[in-house]
Each structure stands twice: as structure tokens, then as C-alpha cells.
C-alpha positions as CSV (number, residue, x, y, z in Angstrom):
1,X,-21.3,6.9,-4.3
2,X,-18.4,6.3,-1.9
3,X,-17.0,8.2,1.1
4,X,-13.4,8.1,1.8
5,X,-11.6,9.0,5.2
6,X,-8.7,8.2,6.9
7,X,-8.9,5.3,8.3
8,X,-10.0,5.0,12.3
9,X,-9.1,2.3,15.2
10,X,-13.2,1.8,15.3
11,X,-12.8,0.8,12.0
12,X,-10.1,-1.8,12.0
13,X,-12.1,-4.9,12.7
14,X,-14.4,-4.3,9.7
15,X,-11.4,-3.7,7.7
16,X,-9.2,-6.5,8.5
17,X,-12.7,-8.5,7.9
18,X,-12.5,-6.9,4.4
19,X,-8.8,-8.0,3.7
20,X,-9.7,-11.5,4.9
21,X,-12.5,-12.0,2.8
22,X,-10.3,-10.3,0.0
23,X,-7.0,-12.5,0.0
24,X,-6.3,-16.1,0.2
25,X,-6.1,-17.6,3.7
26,X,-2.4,-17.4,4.9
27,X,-1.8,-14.1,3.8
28,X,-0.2,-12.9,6.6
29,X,2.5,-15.2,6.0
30,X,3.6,-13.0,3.0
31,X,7.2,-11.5,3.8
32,X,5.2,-7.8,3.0
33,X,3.7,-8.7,6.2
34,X,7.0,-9.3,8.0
35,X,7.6,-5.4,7.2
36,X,4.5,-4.1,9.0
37,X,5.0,-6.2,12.3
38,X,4.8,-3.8,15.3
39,X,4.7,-0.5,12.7
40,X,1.7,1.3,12.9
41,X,-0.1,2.0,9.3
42,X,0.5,5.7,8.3
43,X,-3.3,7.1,9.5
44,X,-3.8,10.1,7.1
45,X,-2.7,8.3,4.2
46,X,-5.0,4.8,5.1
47,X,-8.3,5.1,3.5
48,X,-11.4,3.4,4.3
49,X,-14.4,3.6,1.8
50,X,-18.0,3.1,3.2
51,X,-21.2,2.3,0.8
52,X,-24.1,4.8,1.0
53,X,-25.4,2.4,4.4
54,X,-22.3,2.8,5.7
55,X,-20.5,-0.2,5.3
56,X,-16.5,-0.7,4.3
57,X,-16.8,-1.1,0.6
58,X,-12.9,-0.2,0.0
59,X,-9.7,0.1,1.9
60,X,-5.9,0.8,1.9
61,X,-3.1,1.1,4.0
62,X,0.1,2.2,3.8
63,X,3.0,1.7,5.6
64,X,6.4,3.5,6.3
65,X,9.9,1.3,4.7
66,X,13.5,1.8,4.8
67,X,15.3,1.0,1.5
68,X,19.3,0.0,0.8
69,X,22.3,1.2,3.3
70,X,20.9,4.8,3.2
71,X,18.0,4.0,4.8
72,X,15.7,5.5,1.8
73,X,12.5,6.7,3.7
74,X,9.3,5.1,1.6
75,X,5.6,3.8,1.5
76,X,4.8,-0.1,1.3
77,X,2.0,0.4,-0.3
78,X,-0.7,-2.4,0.5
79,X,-3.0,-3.9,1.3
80,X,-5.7,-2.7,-1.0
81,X,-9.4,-4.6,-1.3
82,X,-12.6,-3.8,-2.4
83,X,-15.8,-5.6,-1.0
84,X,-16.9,-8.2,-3.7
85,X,-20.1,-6.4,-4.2
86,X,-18.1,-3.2,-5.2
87,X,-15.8,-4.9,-7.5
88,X,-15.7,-3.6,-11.2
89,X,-16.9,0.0,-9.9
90,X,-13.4,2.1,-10.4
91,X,-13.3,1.6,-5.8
92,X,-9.3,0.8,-5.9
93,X,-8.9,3.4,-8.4
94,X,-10.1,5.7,-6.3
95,X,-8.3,4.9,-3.4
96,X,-5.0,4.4,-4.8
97,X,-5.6,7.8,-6.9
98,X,-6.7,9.3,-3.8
99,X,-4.3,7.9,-1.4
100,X,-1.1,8.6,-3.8
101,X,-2.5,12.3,-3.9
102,X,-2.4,12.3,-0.3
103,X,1.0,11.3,-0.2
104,X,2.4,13.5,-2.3
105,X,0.7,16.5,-0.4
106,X,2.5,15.2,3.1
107,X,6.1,15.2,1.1
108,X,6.4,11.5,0.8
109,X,8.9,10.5,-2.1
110,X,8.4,7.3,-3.6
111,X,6.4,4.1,-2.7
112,X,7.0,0.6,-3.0
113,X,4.6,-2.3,-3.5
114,X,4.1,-6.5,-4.3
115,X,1.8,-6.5,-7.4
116,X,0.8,-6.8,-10.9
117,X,2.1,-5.1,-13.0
118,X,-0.7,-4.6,-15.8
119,X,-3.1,-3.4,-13.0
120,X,-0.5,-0.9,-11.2
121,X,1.5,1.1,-14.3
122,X,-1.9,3.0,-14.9
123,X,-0.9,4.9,-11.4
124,X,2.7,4.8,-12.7
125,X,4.1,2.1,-10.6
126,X,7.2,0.1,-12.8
127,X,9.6,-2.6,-11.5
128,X,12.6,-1.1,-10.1
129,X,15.2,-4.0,-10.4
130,X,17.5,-2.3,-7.8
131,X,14.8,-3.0,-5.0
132,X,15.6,-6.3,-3.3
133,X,12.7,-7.3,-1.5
134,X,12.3,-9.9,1.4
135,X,11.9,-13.6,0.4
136,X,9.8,-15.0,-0.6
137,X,9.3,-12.5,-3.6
138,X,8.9,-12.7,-7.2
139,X,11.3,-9.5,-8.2
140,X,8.8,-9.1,-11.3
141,X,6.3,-8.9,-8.8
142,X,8.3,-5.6,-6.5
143,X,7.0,-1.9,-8.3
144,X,8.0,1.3,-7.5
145,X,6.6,4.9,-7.9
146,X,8.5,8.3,-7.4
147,X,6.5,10.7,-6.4
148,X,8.4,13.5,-6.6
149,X,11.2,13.6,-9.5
150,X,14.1,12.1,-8.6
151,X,12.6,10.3,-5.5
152,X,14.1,6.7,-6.2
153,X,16.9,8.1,-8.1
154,X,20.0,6.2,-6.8
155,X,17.9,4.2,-4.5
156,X,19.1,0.6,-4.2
157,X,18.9,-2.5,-2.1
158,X,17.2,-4.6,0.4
159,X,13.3,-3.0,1.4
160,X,13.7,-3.3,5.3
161,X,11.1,-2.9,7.8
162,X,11.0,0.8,9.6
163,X,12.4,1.3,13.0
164,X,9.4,0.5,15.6
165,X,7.6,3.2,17.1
């Protein structure tokens, strides 16, 4: 038993402890990181899941992007880590199920993210080979999801980081 809730500033040391235990050292480097530089993460659609004693068993963030010379307003979708004790319990499921949900409730239109494949076109995520995304990028690697129909219809273009707050 989980319980998601948007994410909190209390919460953001255990996260980022989460993501670091989660990815391989250097991640930071990743040019998705170079797109969330001095951008606050989008706070009602950033999930943190906590274990029945309270600690962060899950979490997500998402982040806003601007897409192609008509600055196409979307979500970089990422990161997204479960606690290694959770693994293999359905946890990222649930948060990206939960999350997307959420996103489509506030209006959002599409969302964009650096993944596999096999493991994101259960939520409906596909490549979009129109996308051009920072290097460096595998292009197999850059999936897209519209939200609502017609949300990444015509959409094409560099992913650039949103204007700063």
C-alpha cells in the first residue's frame, strides 16, 4: 500500500536521495538535465510515493518544455524511480498512470520523455521522429504522448528548455 501526493520542498532531499540511488552516477550530466536548470518541477503533477512507515518508495517529476519555432507548450517527463525494495510491485505504474491522469485534468497536451520504449508504449508513449532533442540523445530513445487528440499534431523541432521563472 502506497500513498501518493504532490510532491513537497520537505520532501526533496529524500527524493533526490531516491534518484541517486536509482541512476548511475553522472546523471546530471544528461542533456534532459540541461532542460530543467533553473525551472521549477510542475508541483501538482510531481508525485512522491511513501511506504506504509512513511518512507519515499516512488517518485516523479515533471517538468514544463517548449518544442520547434512555435514554442509547443509540453511536459519533460522524468525522472521517475522506485526505491529498490519496491521494485517489481506495479510503483512506476502507478505513478506515471497517476501523474499522466493528473495532467490531463490541468489541460496539459502532450508530454515528452528519454526512455525505453518497451517499458513506456503501455502508457502510450511512441517515438515522434519530428522531436529533435538536445545532444547527447539517442532519437530512438525521445517518446512522445498526446494527451489530448491532436496535441502533437504538427509539432516539430528542437525540445528547448522553458523560459525561467
Amino acid at each position: 500500500m502506497f500513498r501518493l501526493s504532490p510532491e513537497k520542498p520537505e520532501d526533496e532531499n529524500e527524493v533526490e536521495y531516491l534518484f541517486d540511488l536509482s541512476f548511475a552516477p553522472g546523471r546530471q550530466a544528461l542533456s534532459s538535465y540541461r532542460l530543467r536548470e533553473g525551472i521549477s518541477a510542475i508541483s501538482e503533477l510531481s508525485l512522491v510515493a511513501r511506504d506504509a512507515v512513511d518512507g519515499v518508495a516512488g517518485a516523479i517529476r515533471y517538468w514544463p518544455i517548449l518544442i520547434g519555432e512555435t514554442d509547443h507548450v509540453a511536459l519533460l517527463l522524468g525522472p521517475v524511480a522506485v526505491h529498490p525494495t519496491h521494485q517489481g510491485e506495479g510503483l512506476g505504474g502507478s505513478l506515471i498512470w497517476e501523474s499522466l491522469d493528473r495532467a490531463r485534468q490541468a489541460g496539459w497536451k502532450s508530454v515528452v520523455l528519454v526512455g525505453d520504449a518497451p517499458y513506456y508504449q503501455r502508457f502510450g508513449f511512441k517515438p515522434l521522429p519530428s522531436l529533435e532533442f538536445p545532444p547527447p540523445t539517442n532519437p530512438a530513445r525521445v517518446l512522445a504522448l498526446e494527451l489530448r487528440q491532436g496535441g502533437l499534431h504538427g509539432v516539430s523541432g528542437m525540445v528547448r528548455k522553458a523560459e525561467t521563472e
